[in-house]
N, C-alpha and C positions, 0 to 999 in steps of 0.2 A: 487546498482541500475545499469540497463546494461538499455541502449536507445535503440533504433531500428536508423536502418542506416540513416532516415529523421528527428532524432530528433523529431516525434512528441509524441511518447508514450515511455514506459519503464517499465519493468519491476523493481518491489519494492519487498525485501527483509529483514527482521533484523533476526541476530540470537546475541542475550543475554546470557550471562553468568547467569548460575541458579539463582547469586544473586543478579542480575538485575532484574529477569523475576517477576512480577506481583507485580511492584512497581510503576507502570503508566510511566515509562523512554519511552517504544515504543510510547503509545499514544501521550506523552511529544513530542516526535523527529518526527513523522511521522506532527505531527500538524504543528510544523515549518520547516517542511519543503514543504509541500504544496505550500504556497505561494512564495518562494524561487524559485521553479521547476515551478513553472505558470509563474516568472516573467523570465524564461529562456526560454520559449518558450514550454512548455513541455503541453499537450494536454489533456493527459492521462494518468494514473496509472493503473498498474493490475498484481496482485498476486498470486500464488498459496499456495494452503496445505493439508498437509493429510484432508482427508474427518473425518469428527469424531472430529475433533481439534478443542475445547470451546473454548478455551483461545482465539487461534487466530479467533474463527468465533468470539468472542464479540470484537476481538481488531479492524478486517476490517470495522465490523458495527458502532463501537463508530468514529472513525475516517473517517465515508463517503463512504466505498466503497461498493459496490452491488455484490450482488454473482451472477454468470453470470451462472455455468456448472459444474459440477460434472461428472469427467469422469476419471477410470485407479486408482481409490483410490484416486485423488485428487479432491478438491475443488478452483474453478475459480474465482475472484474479479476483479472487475474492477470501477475507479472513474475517472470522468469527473473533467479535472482542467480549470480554468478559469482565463485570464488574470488579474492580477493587475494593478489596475489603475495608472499611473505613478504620 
């Protein structure tokens, strides 16, 4: 995960070993960590991927995020996080 300089959004990333990959582990970690990154002040999520890529468009939509743009071969997401209640 890389922030932006105000801490309020960040770019989100996983990359898996093959024998990880479509065993629910991303959906797993991206889930806790949402409320983790809301209770740290973080605002925003947003991802990119090759254009074309199932796997990861069903992994951004099962876990909340919205495809924003498609541009250069890639595909744009982005989710709105929201404070936890203390």
């Amino acid at each position: 995960m890389i922030a932006d300089p105000g801490g309020i959004s960040a770019e989100l990333g996983i990359l898996l070993d093959r024998r990880a990959q479509r065993t629910g582990a991303s959906t797993e970690l991206i889930g806790a960590l949402l409320p983790y990154l809301a209770g740290q002040g973080l605002r925003r999520l947003w991802t990119r991927h090759m254009s074309g890529n199932q796997a990861a468009e069903g992994l951004m939509a099962r876990v909340g995020f919205e495809r924003r743009a498609a541009a250069g071969g890639l595909a744009f997401w982005q989710r709105a996080l929201h404070a936890v209640p203390g």
